[in-house]
C-alpha angles and dihedrals in degrees: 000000000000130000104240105187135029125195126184139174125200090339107155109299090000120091082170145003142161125166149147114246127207136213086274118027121193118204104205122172142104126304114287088016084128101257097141084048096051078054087051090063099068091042088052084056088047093042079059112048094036124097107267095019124084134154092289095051099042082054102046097048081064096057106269118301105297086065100058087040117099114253091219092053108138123167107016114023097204124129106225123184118183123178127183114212109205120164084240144000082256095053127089118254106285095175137015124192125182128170128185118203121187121165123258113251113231121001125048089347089225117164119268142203111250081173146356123190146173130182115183098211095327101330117105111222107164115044108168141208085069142181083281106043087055086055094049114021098184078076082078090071099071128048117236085233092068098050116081095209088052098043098065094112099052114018086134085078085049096059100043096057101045087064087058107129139200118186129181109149120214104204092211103065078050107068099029108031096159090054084070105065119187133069117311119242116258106262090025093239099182103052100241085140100033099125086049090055084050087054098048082056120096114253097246089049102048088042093053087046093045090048091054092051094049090053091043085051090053101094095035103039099021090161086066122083135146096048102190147170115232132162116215131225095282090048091248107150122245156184117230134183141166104232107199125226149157092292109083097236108054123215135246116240134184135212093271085070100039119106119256087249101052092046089056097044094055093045084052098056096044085047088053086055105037105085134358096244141106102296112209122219132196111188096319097191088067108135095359125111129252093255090052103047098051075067115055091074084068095033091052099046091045077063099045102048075065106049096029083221121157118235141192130186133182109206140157087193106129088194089053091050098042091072097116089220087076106103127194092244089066095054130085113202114212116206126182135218152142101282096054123288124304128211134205138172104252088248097056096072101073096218089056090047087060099045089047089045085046090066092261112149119240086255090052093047105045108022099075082047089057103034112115102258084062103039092049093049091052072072105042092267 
């Protein structure tokens, strides 16, 4: 299942936004366009609907309501979030799921449901505020989607939201998890357990994962082969790998002597078969080296034809977006001004549509549109 739409109003950077969304979508725009908040829209849903989260909570994490609200809200100040669930971008809508927050006013000043409701295809079967919330209004604190017992219609939402991901491994964390005391963030989004995730996962299963990896790696890290799982003397969990050179016996090596690139592009392709719902990704292309990362487009979508898994990434890497199999649909523009952010899918600008239907690559037909001395005009500047 994919989400394949996706409508806001006056979340973060977006007074507005309604688009279609694909199998891969590609966030493309200028720094502090609101990409990685268009991103933290999928992970609030998911903040909501997961054991231990909840409205309050998702909220909360974000620092309170006025910091999730638009700026450039006019009329109505709520903050309104609406996802369609569809089992492709083919497919025709299975599920819909649209809350409205607004802040109490007086009080505790806790966030509170202006609206909650669920259709299942074009029925609607949740319409909240009910007979009951208007009895008891404290019931406007907390989301049906979050509540087992009122979940019940439509838990399939529910789960699939709760598998929602976001990686972006931070080597680091990696390689040296005790240097970084503290408790460690729900998801774990930056990796800093990752080789304990590897070994929560069955033999057969690890071994299958590890083996695809190691083929996907083939063209962009030829020196590494035998990418294995071992546990050493005091039971700790570990990568290891032979790295070939010009000795005839190559050496072992660990993760503690990978390269951060290669690091994050192995925690990138377990992530892409690790579940079949939506995979977040934050500038993927991040450490890694032009060749390879004119690759991972194809890399990623070879994965994905097998796990059937969404993604979205958010990138300003003109190699990444160079791959021909990139098409406009997949793309969402992000354009700046100065009433909040807009977004648009790539085909829907006529004079991208021609360069795209000129043979330009994506890179050579947005990124002129994004670089700094555009996107800095588009304010006076």
């Amino acid at each position: 299942m994919i989400i394949s739409r996706l409508i806001l109003k006056n979340w973060r950077n977006f007074q507005s936004v309604d688009v279609p969304l694909q199998e891969r979508i590609i966030l493309v725009g200028p720094n502090a366009s609101g990409k990685s908040n268009l991103l933290d829209v999928f992970r609030f849903l998911r903040d909501i609907a997961k054991d231990g989260g909840g409205l309050q909570k998702a909220v909360a994490d974000r620092g309170r309501l006025p910091k999730i609200r638009c700026l450039s809200a006019r009329r109505s100040s709520n903050v309104e979030v609406e996802i369609h669930l569809a089992e492709s971008s083919e497919e025709p809508v299975k599920w819909k799921y649209a809350i409205g927050i607004t802040q109490e006013k007086g009080g505790k000043r806790r966030p509170i449901l202006v609206y909650e409701k669920v259709w299942s295809g074009n029925e609607l079967i949740i319409d909240r505020p009910d007979e009951h919330d208007k009895e008891d209004a404290q019931r406007l604190t907390q989301t049906h989607l979050e509540q087992i017992n009122s979940n019940l219609l439509f838990r399939e939402i529910a789960a699939f939201l709760t598998t929602i991901q976001y990686m972006h491994l931070v080597p680091q964390l990696l390689r040296y998890p005790d240097a970084f005391p503290g408790q460690d963030m729900p998801g774990d989004p930056f990796g800093k357990r990752f080789l304990e995730d590897l070994a929560r996962t069955s033999d057969k299963t690890r071994s299958t994962r590890l083996n695809k990896i190691e083929s996907a790696l083939h063209d962009v890290v030829p020196q590494l082969k035998e990418l294995s799982f071992i546990k050493d003397e005091t039971g700790a969990p570990h990568l290891e790998a032979v790295y070939t050179h010009w000795r005839p016996k190559a050496g072992k090596q660990r993760e503690d002597q990978f390269s951060d690139g290669t690091l994050r592009l192995i925690a990138l392709l377990w992530s892409l078969q690790e579940g079949k719902s939506l995979l977040l990704l934050e500038e993927p292309e991040l450490s890694l080296n032009a060749g390879i990362v004119s690759k991972l487009a194809p890399m990623i979508s070879r994965l994905q034809r097998q796990t059937k898994r969404q993604v979205m990434l958010s990138t300003h890497s003109p190699d990444l977006l160079s791959d021909k199999g990139i098409g406009g649909e997949d793309v969402l523009l992000l354009i700046p001004g100065p009433e909040g952010t807009e977004v648009q899918v790539a085909t829907s600008q006529k004079e991208i549509n021609d360069l795209l239907e000129g043979g330009l690559s994506i890179a050579d037909a947005l990124l002129p549109i994004t670089n700094p001395q555009r996107a800095l005009s588009s304010w006076g500047i």
